[in-house]
Each structure stands twice: as C-alpha cells, then as structure tokens.
C-alpha positions, 0 to 999 in steps of 0.5 A: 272502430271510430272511423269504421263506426263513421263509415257505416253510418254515412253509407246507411244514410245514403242507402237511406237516401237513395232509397228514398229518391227511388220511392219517388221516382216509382210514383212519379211514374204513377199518373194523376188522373184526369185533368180536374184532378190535377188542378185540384192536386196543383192547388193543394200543393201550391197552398202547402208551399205557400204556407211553409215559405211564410213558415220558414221566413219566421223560423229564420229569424227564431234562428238568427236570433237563438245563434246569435245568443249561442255565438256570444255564449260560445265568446265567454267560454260558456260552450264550445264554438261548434255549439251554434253551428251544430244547432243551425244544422239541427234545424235546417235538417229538421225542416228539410225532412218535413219539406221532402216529405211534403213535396212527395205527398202533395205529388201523390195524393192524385196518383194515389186516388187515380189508382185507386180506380183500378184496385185497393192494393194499386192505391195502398202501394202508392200511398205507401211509396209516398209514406216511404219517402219520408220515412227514408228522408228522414232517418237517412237526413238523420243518420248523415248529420249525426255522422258528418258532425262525429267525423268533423269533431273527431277526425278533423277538430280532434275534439275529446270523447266528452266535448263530441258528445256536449257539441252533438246534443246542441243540434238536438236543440236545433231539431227539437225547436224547428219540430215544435214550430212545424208540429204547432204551427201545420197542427193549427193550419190543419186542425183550423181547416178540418174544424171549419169544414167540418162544423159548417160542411157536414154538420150545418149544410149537411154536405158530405166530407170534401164536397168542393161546394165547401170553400175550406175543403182545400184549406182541410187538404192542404193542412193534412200536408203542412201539419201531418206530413211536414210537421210529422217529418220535423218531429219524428226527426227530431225524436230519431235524432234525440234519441241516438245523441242521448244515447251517444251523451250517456255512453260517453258517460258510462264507459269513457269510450268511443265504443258507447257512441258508436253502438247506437250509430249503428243501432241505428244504421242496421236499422235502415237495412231492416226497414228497407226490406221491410217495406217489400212485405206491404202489399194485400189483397182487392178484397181486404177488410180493415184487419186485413190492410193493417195486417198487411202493413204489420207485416213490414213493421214486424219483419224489420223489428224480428231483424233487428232484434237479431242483429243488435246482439252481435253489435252489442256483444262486439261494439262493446265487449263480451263483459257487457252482452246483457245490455242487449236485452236493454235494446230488445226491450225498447223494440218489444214495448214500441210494439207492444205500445203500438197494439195498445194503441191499435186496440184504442182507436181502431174500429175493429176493436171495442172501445171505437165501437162503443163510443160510436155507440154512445152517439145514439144518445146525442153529442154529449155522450159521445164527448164523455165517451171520447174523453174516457176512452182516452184517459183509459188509454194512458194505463197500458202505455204507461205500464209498458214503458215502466216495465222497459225502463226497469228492464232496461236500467238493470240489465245494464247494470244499473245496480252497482253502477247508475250510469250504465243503467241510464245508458240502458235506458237510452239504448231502449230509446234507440232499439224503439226508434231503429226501424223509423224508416218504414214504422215512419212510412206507415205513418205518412201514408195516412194523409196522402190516403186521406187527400186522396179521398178529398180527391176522389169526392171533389173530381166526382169519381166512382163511388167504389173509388172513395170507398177504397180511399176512405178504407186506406184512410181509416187505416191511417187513422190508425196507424197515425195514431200508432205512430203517435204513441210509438213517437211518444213512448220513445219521447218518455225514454228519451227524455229520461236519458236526457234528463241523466244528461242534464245531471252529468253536464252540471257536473262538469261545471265548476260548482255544479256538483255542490249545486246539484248535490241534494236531488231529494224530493224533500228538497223545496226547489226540487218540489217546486220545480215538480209542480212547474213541470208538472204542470207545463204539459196543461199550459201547452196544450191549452195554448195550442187549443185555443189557438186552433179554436181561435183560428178554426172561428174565423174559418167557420166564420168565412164558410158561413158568408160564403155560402150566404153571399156567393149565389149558387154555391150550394146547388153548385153553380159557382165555385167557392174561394177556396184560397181566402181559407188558405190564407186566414188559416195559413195567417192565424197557424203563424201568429198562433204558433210563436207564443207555445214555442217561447215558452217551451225554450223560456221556461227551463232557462227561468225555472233554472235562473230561480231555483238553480240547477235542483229546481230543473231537475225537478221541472224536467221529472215534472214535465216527462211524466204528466207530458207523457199522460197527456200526450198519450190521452189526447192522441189516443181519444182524439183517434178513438173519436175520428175511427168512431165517425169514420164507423157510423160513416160505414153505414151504422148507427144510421149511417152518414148524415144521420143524428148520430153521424152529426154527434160524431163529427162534432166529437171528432171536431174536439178530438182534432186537435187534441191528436193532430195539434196539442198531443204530439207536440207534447212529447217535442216539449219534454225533449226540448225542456232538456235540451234547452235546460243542457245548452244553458247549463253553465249560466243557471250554475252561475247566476242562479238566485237559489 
C-alpha cells in the first residue's frame, strides 16, 4: 500500500507536470501580434521579473534566517533534523509555482489579445491555456514535494508513521511563509499601481483604463503578474499543500496507520486526472454573453468535481477499509460546499445577478452611496459561505465518526479540506486566466486595436473578475477547514511533549488564557488587514503623486506627443510593495510564538480559534465587496447608468479604488495568515511547553 501510495502520487504529479509543459507549448505557438504589442508585452515581463528578482533576494534572507533558528532548535532535540530542510523546500516550491505561472502569463497576455482580433472563443482558449499552467504547475509541484518527502522519511530514513507526519507539516510552514511574502508583497505592488492609475487616469484627466498616455498603466499590468498570478500560485499551493498534510497529520492521528496518509495522496492524485479532462470541456461560442462564458468554464469545473465524486468512494472504501466507508460523505461534502461557496460567491459579484446591479445603481447618487453599498453587500456576503462551511464541518466530523471518537471526526474534517481542493488543477486555471485576460485588455487599448477586440478582452476580463473571486472564496473555505484541522494538530503535537498534556488539559473557554487568547486572535485578522492597507495606501500616494508631475512636466503627454516613464512607477511601486511587505510577515510568525511564551499552550488554542473565525469573515467580506464594487464599474462601463466617463462611472472607479486592495491585497492574504499561525504555533510547540510563563 505505502509504496503503491508513493508511486501514484509521484506519477500524477508528473502527469500534472507534463501536462502543464504541454499547455505552454500550445500557446507559445500563438503569435503576440503586431510589433507595438510586443515591446509593450516585453516591458510587462521585463517589470514582473525585475520585481520578484528583488522579491526573492529578500525572501532569501527571511529563510537563511528562519533555518538557522530551525537547525539550532533540530541541535536541542527540539525537532527532527529534516525539520529545516523540509521548510526550505516548502518555500522554494512555493515561489517556484508562483514564478512558472508568472512566466506563462506574462508570455500570453499579447497571444491572447491578438487572437482576440479574430473571435472570443480564439482569446478565451489562450487565456485558459495560460491559467492551466499554473493550475497544473501547481498541484503537479505540490504532489512531487509531498511524495519525494513521504518516499524519503519512509523508505530511505525508515522514520515512524507519527515523525513522517511532524517533519511533513514543517514544509507546510515553508509554503505558508514564501505565500504570505508573494501574496502582501504582488498584492501592494498591484493594488499601488491600479490606485494610482485609477484616481489620476480615469478619474482626474478623464482618460480611459489603460491609455498608454498614463505613466503607471505598465506599472497596473505588470502588478496584475506579480500579485494575482505569482502571488496567487504561492497561495494556492500553499493551501493545496496545507490541506493534504493536515489530513496526512491527522490520519496518523486517528488510525495509526500508513493507510490515513495515503488517502488524501491519492484524493489528491485523482484529482489531477479529473481536471485534465475537465480543462477539454471550456470552450463557448463567438457570440456568448456573460452567463454564457462562465457556463462555459463551469462546465469544466463541474464535470471534474461530478468525477471525483465518484471516485473518492472506492479509494476510501479500499484505502481504508470497508468499516469506514461513511467517510466518504466527509469528502463529498468538502466538493459540494466549495461548489456551493463558489455560486455564493458568483451570485455576490457577478453583474448578471442583483447585488452588482444594485450598487452600481447606487452610484446615481454620488460616490459615497456606492462606498456604503460596496461595504453592505460584502458583509452580507459572509452569511451564506459561512452557513455552508458550518453545515460541512458537522457532516464531515460525523460521518467519520466523531461521535464516539473526536480524532476521527477531525480527520473528516481534514479529508473535506482535501475533497474541496482536489480539483485545484482547472478550479486554479479558471482563476489565473483572469489577469492575462485583464493585461490583454491593457494591451489591446495601448497598441490602438479595433474596438470589437477590447470588447471581447474586456468580457474575458469580467469573467475573470469573477471567477478570481470564486476563486478567492473557494481558497478561503478550504483555509477555514484547514485551519480547523490543523488547530487539531497543534492540540495532538502537544501532546506528545512531555508536560503537554497537563499543560493543555483545561481548553474550557471559562479558562482565562484560553479567553485571552480568543480575543488576540480574534483580533489579529483586523491588524492585518489594516497593515496591508496602509501599506497599499502608502504606496499608491507616491504613485498618484508621480502620475501627477508627469502629466504636469513632461510636455505633450496628454495630446500624446510623448511618451510617459513608464518605468519610474515600476520601480516606486516595486520599491514601496518590498519595504510594505516585511512588517505584516513578522507578525504573522511572531505573534503565536509570543501568545504561546505568555500564556502557555491553552492561550494558543484560544489564538488559533480566535484567528480561524473572524479571519474567516474577514477575508470572505472584503473579497467579496471588493469584487462586487470592480463588477459594478465594469457594469456602468458597459454602457448604463450613463456609461463610461460619466459621474456615475467616476463614483464607480473611485469604489472600485477602495475595493482593491481589499480582494487583491488584505482579503486573500488572510486565509495564509490562519494556516500560518498554526503552522508556526506546530513547529514551535516543544519551546512554548517549556518556557511558558502561564
């Protein structure tokens, strides 16, 4: 069973791989159009790798430092000395999923607005291609570093069922840190650039989205590269990773078998299979509407969920054994509520449904309006995806059977996780096409192409506005359950120190630590996201800033008559995102060692709940409002409420302007910030046992 687990993985994962390799190949062989097209994609790509080389040269250092202090902990006997190894490969495999998929849209955003020229369906399956990439890269990256370690630990270091587990969680750490540097640190470059664009371009001079008269329209492009596609890759496989190794760590937990890591291995396997076929069924029509186009990705989506649903109950039936069958429903549940997660958030943000409508609407009444409007909607939003993870979680712990044992339940819980995630291969690429769309569009307005052109790019592009934010909530629901697990994890760790039980005994929430630590938590998610805000405030100031002398200075800007420097934005962004990006990532590994040296073990029991369920809220709100108010532009922009460039337009891009960091920057980041708190609180287990104050 171990090395026919192993096997299966490592070959999926090269499937994954291969598949990935083929996808570029197809849309390399696309051509980038005429030659302003390409400078104009050339400049995109050469400000994107300029931007993660200076990223990652700061990264580095994080990591040298966080192995150092793994390796002397590994020295004490504190962890097992694969602990830093595994977290350095965590991370490394993180950045390079964000960088393969950078690579490939940066490459296709031309190839996708020069087939745009000849039909919507040519644009759509050049844009999917792209996002397939990075689907595929991911999970297949994924898939390879989870089994390489399991074959190591197993077969060559012969390491005990429990230590694989304990050594396998550390990479998750690794991940988890390089996506929350990707995820702040793209989501500030970005946010920066849109901002400054925005307020001064579209709303100020009264030029349209992407006019090359604009000196950060470049800046704009190259951030929908660094933080929607390179930071979405590090988080996404983070997440992917996360959930398959809690599962792994919670399994062992519950049966004390190799069986319960191996299941959500090959969860995870079948799913690649599934979603390669899946990725065969996108494709619409030349004359498709907005339903039409997300029907048609849908239908990938959908086909490979319906087929792993059928799958998972033989592999669990014979992975774990005919007594345990019902815990297949705890995986069919995970699948149904990220698709029912993913129509929630769908029925949010997409113009074709009422809430987008409304508050575009608002706008008739001034900016203000449409602010209120943006901020209700999101935090309506919460109820549903909040409902349906609820409903998962106790489907999923009882149908394991966590009635009469609270172990197998969490396992449950974790294998919802998994079931949720499976498909990431094309649920990913319909997520990552949305910013090749979107530069395509950047493209096509800049290079002066046919008007029917950008209208196609811009229909592609508001599909992906909302698939990026079905994408987000999908992401966030498998963050809550994940968390949840992992939280489990950090209880059962503990444990097995010595003095751990005692010190973990009492978890009522009448105990004040563990009050304390809820409130800390609780409140940790608001910290965040108000660090990650000003930060995109901050940065997006010295752009306006610059925006505005260059139209005042540079002579002929506006009648267009020179060419604006386009690469002074590039770099104030690329150098205020870097600076911005280090003090939410302390916090987020400093804080659980803090709360845990303080208040001892309970208090970061109380920290991880805390943290998990208004994070959860949080993330989920200013996703979706901040998709609602970009959908809502993107309405008046289609021609009513006065259409583009009138007051209500203005009033919309101004909202739009406040919801974009709150989806792009602070939301998504968020639900990297739960999994890390556990992850750190985990690897640093053993010092809160013996040094803690409480």
């Amino acid at each position: 069973m171990e090395i026919l687990s192993v096997a299966m993985t490592f070959g999926c994962a090269i499937l994954a791989l291969l598949f990935a390799v083929l996808m570029a190949c197809k849309v390399m062989k696309f051509s980038e159009g005429n030659d302003l097209m390409k400078k104009i994609s050339l400049s995109i790509r050469k400000g994107a790798n300029a931007f993660l080389k200076r990223q990652y040269k700061i990264v580095i250092l994080f990591f040298a430092a966080m192995f150092v202090i793994l390796g002397v902990m590994a020295l004490l006997d504190l962890l097992t000395p694969f602990v830093p190894f595994a977290f350095m490969t965590g991370g490394f495999f993180s950045a390079l999923s964000g960088f393969i998929g950078m690579k490939i849209a940066t490459n296709s955003n031309a190839r996708t607005a020069n087939a745009c020229q000849e039909g919507l369906n040519r644009g759509l399956r050049v844009a999917f291609s792209a996002g397939s990439v990075m689907g595929f890269t991911v999970v297949g990256l994924g898939l390879f570093d989870i089994s390489l370690w399991f074959f190591l630990l197993k077969f060559v270091f012969k390491l005990e069922v429990a230590e694989i587990s304990s050594a396998m969680l550390t990479f998750g750490m690794g991940a988890s840190s390089m996506a929350l540097f990707a995820r702040v640190g793209g989501g500030i470059f970005t946010k920066a650039a849109d901002v400054g664009a925005d307020l001064v371009g579209k709303v100020e001079a009264g030029i349209p989205e992407d006019d090359p008269r604009n000196p950060a329209v470049i800046a704009d492009n190259v951030g929908d590269n660094v933080g929607d596609v390179a930071g979405m890759g590090a988080d996404l496989y983070e997440s992917y990773v996360g959930s398959i190794i809690s599962a792994c760590a919670l399994g062992v937990a519950a049966f004390g078998r190799i069986s319960a890591m191996a299941l959500p291995m090959l969860l995870a396997a079948a799913g690649v299979i599934c979603s390669i076929f899946g990725t065969f069924l996108v494709r619409t029509r030349e004359t498709a509407t907005q339903k039409q186009l997300l029907k048609a990705l849908s239908r990938g989506t959908n086909f490979s969920a319906i087929v792993i649903a059928l799958v998972s109950f033989p592999l669990v039936y014979f992975v774990l054994g005919k007594d345990h069958w019902p815990m297949y429903f705890a995986i069919f549940a995970g699948l149904v509520a990220g698709v029912l997660i993913g129509q929630a958030t769908e029925y949010f943000t997409s113009d074709s449904y009422r809430p987008t409508r409304n508050l575009a609407g608002t706008s008739e009444t001034g900016t203000a309006t449409i602010i209120i409007g943006g901020l209700s909607a999101g935090m309506l939003s919460t109820l549903l995806p909040i409902v349906i993870i609820s409903v998962c979680v106790l489907v999923a712990y009882f149908v394991s059977g966590g009635a009469t044992s609270a172990s197998m339940g969490l396992y449950g819980i974790a294998l919802a996780a998994v079931g949720m995630l499976s498909t990431l291969g094309i649920t990913l690429a319909t997520d990552a096409y949305g910013p090749v769309a979107d530069n395509a569009g950047g493209i096509a307005e800049m290079a002066g192409l046919d008007k029917k052109v950008r209208e196609r790019t811009d229909a592609l592009d508001s599909l992906g506005n909302t698939t990026a934010a079905t994408g987000k909530g999908f992401a966030i629901g498998s963050a809550a359950l994940t968390a949840l697990a992992l939280m489990a994890s950090y209880i059962d760790k503990v444990k097995t120190i010595d003095g751990g039980a005692a010190a973990i005994a009492n978890l009522s929430i009448t105990n004040p630590t563990v009050l304390v630590g809820l409130f800390i938590g609780a409140c940790l998610p608001f910290v965040f996201a108000a660090l990650t805000m000003n930060s995109v405030g901050r940065a997006a100031q010295s752009v306006v800033k610059e925006v505005r002398r260059q139209f005042q200075k540079i002579k002929g800007l506006m009648q267009g008559e020179a060419e604006a420097d386009y690469a002074s934005c590039v770099d104030l962004c690329t150098k205020a995102s870097l600076r911005e990006m280090i003090l939410p990532t302390i916090v987020a590994v400093a804080v659980p060692v803090a709360v845990g040296l303080i208040l001892g073990p309970t208090g970061v029991v109380g920290m991880l709940a805390g943290a998990t369920a208004s994070g959860f809220l949080m993330a989920v709100f200013m996703s979706n409002a901040g998709g609602t108010w970009d959908n809502a532009k993107k309405y008046i922009e289609s021609g009513v409420h006065g259409g583009k460039g009138s007051d209500c337009h203005k009033a919309a891009v101004v909202g739009d302007t406040v919801g974009d960091p709150f989806k792009d920057t602070s939301g998504p980041a968020i639900n990297i910030l739960i999994k890390l708190l556990s992850m750190v609180s985990i690897v640093f287990a053993s010092i809160v046992v013996g040094f803690s104050i409480l």
